[in-house]
N, CA, C and O atoms as a GROMACS GRO file, in nm:
protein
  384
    1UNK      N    1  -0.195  -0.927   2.855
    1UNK     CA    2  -0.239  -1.009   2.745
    1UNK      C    3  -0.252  -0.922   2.621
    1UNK      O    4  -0.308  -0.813   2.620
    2UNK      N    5  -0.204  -0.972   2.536
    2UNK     CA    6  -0.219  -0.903   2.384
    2UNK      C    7  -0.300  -0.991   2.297
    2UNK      O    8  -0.321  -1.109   2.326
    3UNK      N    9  -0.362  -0.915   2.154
    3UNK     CA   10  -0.444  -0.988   2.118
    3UNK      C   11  -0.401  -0.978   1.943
    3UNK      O   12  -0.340  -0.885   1.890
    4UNK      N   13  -0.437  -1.063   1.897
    4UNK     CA   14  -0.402  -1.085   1.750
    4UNK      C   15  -0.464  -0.992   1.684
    4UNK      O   16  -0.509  -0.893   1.742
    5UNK      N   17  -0.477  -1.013   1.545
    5UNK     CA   18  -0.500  -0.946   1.404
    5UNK      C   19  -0.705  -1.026   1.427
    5UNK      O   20  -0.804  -0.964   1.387
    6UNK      N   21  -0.710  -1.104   1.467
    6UNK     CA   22  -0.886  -1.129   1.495
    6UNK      C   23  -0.917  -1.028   1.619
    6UNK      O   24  -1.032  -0.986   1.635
    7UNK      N   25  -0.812  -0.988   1.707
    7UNK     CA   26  -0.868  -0.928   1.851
    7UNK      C   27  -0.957  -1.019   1.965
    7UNK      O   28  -1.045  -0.996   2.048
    8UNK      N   29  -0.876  -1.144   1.911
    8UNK     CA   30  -0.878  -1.244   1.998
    8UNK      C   31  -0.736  -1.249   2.101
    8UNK      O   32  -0.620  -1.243   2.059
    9UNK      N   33  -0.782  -1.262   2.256
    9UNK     CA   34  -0.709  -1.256   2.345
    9UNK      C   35  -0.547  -1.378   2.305
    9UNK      O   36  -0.559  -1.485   2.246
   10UNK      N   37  -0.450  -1.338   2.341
   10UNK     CA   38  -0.300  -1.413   2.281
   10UNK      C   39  -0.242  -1.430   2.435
   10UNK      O   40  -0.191  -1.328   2.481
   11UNK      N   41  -0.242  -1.541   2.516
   11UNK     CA   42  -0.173  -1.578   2.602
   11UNK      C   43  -0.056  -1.548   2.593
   11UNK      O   44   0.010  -1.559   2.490
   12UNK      N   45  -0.006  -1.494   2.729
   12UNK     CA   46   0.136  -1.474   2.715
   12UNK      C   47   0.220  -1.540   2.831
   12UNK      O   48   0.165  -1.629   2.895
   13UNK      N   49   0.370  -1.498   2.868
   13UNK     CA   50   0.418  -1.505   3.005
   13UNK      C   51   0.518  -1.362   3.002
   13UNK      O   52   0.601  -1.320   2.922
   14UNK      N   53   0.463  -1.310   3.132
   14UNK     CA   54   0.561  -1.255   3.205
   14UNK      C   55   0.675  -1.250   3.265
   14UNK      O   56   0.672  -1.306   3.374
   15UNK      N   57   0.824  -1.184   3.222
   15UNK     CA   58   0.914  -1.179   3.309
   15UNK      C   59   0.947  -1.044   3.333
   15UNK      O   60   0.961  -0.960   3.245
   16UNK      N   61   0.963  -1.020   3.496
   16UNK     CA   62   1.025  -0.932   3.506
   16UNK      C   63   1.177  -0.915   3.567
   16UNK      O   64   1.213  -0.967   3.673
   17UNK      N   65   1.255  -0.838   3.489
   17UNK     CA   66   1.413  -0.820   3.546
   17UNK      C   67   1.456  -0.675   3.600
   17UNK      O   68   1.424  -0.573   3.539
   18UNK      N   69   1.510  -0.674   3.686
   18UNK     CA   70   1.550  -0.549   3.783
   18UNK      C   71   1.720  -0.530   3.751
   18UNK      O   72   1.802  -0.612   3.792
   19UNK      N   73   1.758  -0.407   3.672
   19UNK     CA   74   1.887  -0.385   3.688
   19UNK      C   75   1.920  -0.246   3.745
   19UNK      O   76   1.882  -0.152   3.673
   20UNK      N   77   1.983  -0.213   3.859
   20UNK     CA   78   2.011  -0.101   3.924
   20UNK      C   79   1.908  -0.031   3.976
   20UNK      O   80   1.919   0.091   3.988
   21UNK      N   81   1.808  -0.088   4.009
   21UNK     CA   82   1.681  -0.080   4.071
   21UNK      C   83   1.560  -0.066   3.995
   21UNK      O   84   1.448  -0.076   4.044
   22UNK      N   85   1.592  -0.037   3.836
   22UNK     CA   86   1.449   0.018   3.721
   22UNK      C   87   1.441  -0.150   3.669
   22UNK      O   88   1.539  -0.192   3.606
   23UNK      N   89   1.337  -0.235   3.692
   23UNK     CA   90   1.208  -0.297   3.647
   23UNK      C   91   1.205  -0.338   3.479
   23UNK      O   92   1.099  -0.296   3.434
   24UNK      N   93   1.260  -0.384   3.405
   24UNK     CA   94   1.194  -0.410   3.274
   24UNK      C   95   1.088  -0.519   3.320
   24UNK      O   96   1.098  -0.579   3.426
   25UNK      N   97   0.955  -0.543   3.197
   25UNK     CA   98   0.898  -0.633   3.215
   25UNK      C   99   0.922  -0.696   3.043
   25UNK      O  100   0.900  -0.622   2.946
   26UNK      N  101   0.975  -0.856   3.025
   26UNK     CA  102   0.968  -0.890   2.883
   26UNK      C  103   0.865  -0.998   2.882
   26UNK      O  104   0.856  -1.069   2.982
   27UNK      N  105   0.766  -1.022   2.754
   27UNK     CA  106   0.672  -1.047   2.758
   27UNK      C  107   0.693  -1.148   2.609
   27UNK      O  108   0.750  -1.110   2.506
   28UNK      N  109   0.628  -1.285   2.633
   28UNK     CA  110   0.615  -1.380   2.539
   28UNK      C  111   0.510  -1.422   2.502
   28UNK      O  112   0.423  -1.444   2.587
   29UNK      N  113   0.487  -1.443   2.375
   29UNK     CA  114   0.317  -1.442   2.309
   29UNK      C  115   0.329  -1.641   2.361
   29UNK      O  116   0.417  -1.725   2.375
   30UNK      N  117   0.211  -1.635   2.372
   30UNK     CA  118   0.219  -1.823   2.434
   30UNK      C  119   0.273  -1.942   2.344
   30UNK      O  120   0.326  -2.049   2.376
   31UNK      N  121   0.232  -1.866   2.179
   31UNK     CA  122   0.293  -1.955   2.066
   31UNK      C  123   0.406  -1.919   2.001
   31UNK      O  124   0.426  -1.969   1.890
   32UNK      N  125   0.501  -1.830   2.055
   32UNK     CA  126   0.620  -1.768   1.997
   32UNK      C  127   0.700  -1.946   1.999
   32UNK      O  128   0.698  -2.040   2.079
   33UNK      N  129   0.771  -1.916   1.850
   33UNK     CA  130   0.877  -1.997   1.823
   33UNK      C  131   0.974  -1.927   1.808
   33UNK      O  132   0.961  -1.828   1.737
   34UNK      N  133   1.087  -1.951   1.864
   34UNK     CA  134   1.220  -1.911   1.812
   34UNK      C  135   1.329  -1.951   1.802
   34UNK      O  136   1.384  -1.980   1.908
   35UNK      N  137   1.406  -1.970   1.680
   35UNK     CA  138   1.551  -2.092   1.664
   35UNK      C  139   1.666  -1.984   1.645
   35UNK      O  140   1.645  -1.908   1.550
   36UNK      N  141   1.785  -1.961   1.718
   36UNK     CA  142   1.922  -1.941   1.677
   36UNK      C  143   1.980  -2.049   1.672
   36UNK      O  144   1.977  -2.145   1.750
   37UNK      N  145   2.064  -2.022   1.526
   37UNK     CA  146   2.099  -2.109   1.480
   37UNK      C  147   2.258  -2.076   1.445
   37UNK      O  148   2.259  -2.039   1.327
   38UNK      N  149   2.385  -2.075   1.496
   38UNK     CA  150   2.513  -2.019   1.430
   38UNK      C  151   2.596  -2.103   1.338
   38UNK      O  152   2.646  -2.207   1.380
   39UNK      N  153   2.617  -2.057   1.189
   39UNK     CA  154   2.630  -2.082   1.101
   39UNK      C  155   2.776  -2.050   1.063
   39UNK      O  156   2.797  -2.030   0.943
   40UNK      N  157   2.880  -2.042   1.152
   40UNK     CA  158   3.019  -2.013   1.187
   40UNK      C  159   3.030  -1.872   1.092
   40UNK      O  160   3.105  -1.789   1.146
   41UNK      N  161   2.983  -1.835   0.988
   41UNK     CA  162   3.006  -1.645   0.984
   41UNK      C  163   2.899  -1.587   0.970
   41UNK      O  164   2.880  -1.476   0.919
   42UNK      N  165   2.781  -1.700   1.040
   42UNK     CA  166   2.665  -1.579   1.032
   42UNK      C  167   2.554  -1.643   1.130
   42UNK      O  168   2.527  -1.763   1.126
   43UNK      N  169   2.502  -1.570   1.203
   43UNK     CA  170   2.378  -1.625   1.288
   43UNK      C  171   2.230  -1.563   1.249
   43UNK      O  172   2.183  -1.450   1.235
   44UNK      N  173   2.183  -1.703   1.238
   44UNK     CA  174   2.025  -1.708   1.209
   44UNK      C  175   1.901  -1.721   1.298
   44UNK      O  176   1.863  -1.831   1.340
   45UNK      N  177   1.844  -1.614   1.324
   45UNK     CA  178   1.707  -1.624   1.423
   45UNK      C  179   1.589  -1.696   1.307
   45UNK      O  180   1.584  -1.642   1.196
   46UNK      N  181   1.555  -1.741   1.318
   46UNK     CA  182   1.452  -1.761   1.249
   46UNK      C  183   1.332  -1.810   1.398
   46UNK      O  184   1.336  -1.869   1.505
   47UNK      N  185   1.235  -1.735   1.310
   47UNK     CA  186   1.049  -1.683   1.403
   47UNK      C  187   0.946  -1.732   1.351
   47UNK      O  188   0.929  -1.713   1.230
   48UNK      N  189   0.855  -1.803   1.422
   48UNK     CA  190   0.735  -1.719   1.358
   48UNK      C  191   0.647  -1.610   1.348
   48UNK      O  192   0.702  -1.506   1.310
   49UNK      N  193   0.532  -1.604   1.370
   49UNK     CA  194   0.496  -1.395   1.339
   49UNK      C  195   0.482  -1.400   1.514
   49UNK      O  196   0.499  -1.287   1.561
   50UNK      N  197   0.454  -1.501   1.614
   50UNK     CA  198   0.481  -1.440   1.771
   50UNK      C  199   0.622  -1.448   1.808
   50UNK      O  200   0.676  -1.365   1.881
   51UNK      N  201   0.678  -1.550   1.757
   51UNK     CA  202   0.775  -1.515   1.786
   51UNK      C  203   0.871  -1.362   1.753
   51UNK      O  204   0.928  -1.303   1.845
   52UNK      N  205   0.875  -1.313   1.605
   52UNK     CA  206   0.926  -1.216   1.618
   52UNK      C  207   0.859  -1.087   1.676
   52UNK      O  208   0.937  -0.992   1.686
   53UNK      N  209   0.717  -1.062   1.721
   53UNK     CA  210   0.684  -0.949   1.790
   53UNK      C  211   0.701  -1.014   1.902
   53UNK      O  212   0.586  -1.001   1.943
   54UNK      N  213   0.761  -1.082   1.995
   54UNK     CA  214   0.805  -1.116   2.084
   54UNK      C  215   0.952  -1.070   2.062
   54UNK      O  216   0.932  -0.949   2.070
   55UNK      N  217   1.068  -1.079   2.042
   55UNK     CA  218   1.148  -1.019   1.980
   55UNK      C  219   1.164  -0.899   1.957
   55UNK      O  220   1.272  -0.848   1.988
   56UNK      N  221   1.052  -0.815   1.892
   56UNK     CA  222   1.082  -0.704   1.914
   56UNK      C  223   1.023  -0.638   2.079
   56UNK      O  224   1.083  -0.558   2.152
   57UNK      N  225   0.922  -0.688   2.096
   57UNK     CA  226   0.912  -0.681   2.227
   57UNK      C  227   1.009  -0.652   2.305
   57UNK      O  228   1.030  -0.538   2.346
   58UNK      N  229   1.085  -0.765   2.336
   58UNK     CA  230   1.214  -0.734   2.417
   58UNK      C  231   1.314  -0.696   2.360
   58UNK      O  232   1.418  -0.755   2.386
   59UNK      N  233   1.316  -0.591   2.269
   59UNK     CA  234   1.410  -0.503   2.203
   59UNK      C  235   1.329  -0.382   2.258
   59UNK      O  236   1.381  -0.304   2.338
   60UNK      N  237   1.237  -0.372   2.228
   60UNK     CA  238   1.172  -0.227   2.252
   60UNK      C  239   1.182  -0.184   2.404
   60UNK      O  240   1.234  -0.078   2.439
   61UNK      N  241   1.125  -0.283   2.495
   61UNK     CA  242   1.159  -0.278   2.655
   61UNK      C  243   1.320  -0.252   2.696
   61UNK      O  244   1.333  -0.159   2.777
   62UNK      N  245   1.440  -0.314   2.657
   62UNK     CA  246   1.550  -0.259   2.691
   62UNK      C  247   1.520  -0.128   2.609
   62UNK      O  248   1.486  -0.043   2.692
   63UNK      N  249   1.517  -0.089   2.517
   63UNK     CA  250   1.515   0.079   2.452
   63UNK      C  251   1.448   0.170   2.509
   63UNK      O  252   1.452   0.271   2.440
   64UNK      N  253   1.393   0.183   2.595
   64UNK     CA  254   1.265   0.279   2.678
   64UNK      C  255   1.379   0.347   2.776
   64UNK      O  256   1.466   0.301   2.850
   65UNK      N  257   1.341   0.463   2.741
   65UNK     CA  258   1.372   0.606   2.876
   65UNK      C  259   1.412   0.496   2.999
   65UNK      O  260   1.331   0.407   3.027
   66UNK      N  261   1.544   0.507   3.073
   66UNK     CA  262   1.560   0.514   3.167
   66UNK      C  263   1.595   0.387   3.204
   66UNK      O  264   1.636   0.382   3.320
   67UNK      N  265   1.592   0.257   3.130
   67UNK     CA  266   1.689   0.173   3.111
   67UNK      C  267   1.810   0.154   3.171
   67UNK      O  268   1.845   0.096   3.068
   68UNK      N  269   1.891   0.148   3.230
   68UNK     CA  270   2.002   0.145   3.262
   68UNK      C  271   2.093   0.074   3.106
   68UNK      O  272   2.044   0.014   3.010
   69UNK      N  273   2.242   0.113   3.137
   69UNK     CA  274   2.327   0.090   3.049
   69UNK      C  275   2.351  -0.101   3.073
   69UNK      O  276   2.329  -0.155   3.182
   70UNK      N  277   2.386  -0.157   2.983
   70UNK     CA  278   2.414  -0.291   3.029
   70UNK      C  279   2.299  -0.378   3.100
   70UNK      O  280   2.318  -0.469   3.182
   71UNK      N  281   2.176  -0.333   3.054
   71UNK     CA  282   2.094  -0.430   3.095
   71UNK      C  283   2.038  -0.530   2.964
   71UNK      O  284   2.008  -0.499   2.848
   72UNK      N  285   2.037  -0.637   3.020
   72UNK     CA  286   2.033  -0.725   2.909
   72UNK      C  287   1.938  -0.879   2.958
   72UNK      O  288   1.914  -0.906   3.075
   73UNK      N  289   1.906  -0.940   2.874
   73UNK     CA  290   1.807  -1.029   2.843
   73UNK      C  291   1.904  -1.178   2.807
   73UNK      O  292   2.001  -1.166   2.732
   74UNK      N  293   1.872  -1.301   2.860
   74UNK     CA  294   1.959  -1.422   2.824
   74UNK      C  295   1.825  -1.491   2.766
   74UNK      O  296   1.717  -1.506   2.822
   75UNK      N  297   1.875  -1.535   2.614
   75UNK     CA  298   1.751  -1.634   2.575
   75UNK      C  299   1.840  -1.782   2.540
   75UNK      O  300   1.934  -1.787   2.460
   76UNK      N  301   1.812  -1.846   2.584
   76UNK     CA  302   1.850  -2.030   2.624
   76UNK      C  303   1.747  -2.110   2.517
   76UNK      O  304   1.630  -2.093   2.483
   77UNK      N  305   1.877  -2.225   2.473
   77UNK     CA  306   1.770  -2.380   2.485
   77UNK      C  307   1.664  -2.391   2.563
   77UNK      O  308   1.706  -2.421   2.675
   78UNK      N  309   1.568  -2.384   2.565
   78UNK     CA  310   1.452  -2.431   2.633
   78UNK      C  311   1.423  -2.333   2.752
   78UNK      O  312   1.358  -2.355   2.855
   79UNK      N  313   1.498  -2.203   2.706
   79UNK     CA  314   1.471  -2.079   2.807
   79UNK      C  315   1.410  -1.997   2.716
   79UNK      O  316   1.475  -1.893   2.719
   80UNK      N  317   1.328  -1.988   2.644
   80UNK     CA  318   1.284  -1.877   2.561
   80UNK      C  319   1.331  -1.901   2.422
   80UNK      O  320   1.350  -1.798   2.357
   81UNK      N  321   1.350  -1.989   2.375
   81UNK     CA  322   1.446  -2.009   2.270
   81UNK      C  323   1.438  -2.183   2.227
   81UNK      O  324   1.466  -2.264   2.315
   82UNK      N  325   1.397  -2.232   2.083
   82UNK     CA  326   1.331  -2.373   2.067
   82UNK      C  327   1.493  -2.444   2.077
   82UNK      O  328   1.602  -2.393   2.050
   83UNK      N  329   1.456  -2.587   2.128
   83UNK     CA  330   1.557  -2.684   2.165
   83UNK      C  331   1.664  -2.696   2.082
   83UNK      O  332   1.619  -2.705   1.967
   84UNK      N  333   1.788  -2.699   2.081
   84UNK     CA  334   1.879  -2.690   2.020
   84UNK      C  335   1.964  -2.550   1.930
   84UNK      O  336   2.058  -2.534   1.851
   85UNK      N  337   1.857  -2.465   2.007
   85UNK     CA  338   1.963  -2.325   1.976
   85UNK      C  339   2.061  -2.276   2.059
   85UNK      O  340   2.090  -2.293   2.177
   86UNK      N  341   2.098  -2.220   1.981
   86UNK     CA  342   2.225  -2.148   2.048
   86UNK      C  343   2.183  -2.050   2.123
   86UNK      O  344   2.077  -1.995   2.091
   87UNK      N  345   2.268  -1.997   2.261
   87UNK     CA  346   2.231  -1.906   2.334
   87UNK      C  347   2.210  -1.780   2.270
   87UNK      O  348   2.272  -1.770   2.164
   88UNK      N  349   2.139  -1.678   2.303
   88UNK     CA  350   2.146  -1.526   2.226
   88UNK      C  351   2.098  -1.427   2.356
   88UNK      O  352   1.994  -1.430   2.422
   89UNK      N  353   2.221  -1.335   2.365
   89UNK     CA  354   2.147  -1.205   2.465
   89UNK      C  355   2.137  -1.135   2.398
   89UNK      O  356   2.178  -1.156   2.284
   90UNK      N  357   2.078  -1.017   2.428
   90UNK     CA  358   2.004  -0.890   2.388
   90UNK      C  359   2.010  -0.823   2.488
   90UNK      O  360   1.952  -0.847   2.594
   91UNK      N  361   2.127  -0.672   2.448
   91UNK     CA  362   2.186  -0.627   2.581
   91UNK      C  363   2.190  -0.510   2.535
   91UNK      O  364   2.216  -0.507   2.415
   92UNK      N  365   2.166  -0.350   2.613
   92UNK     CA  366   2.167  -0.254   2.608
   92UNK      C  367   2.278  -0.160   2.610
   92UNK      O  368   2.293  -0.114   2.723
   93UNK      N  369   2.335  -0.130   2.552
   93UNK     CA  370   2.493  -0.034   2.548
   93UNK      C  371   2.482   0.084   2.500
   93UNK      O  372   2.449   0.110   2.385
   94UNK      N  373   2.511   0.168   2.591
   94UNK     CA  374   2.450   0.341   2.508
   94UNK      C  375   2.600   0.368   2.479
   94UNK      O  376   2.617   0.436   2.378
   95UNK      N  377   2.728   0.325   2.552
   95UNK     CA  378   2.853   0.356   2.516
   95UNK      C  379   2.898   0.349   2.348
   95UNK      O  380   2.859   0.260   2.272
   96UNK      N  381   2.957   0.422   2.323
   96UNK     CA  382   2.980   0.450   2.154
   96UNK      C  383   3.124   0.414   2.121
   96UNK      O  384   3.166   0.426   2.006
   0.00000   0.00000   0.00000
């Protein structure tokens, strides 16, 4: 549980994903909003303030020591992601 800018407790949910045996855990504030939106030459996340430290959240968790290459995150319509967006992963590639 994380807590706001009052240091009042912020409901969350837990997921955890296993790639090549190392564990990420990604973590959603209970009131995160989040819309992708593709705009045929440009795609738009638009957040609110849980939603985007949720967001970075699961940017920061794939980035941590020991990660595996190609591990990645699926955010859905009504999977993490408000009704009528477009799919968006968030995927780890150390290859250059």
């Amino acid at each position: 549980m994380t807590s706001d800018s009052n240091n009042t407790p912020v409901e969350s949910t837990r997921v955890t994903a296993v790639t090549d045996g190392v564990a990420q855990l990604f973590t959603w504030d209970e009131d995160a909003r989040i819309e992708v939106r593709n705009l045929g030459g440009e795609v738009v996340i638009e957040a609110n303030a849980a939603g985007l430290r949720t967001l970075a959240s699961h940017l920061l968790t794939l980035a941590q020591d020991g990660v595996p290459d190609g591990s990645h995150l699926h955010l859905e319509d009504s999977n993490g992601l408000e009704d009528g967006s477009v799919g968006l992963v968030l995927e780890r590639s150390d290859d250059e």
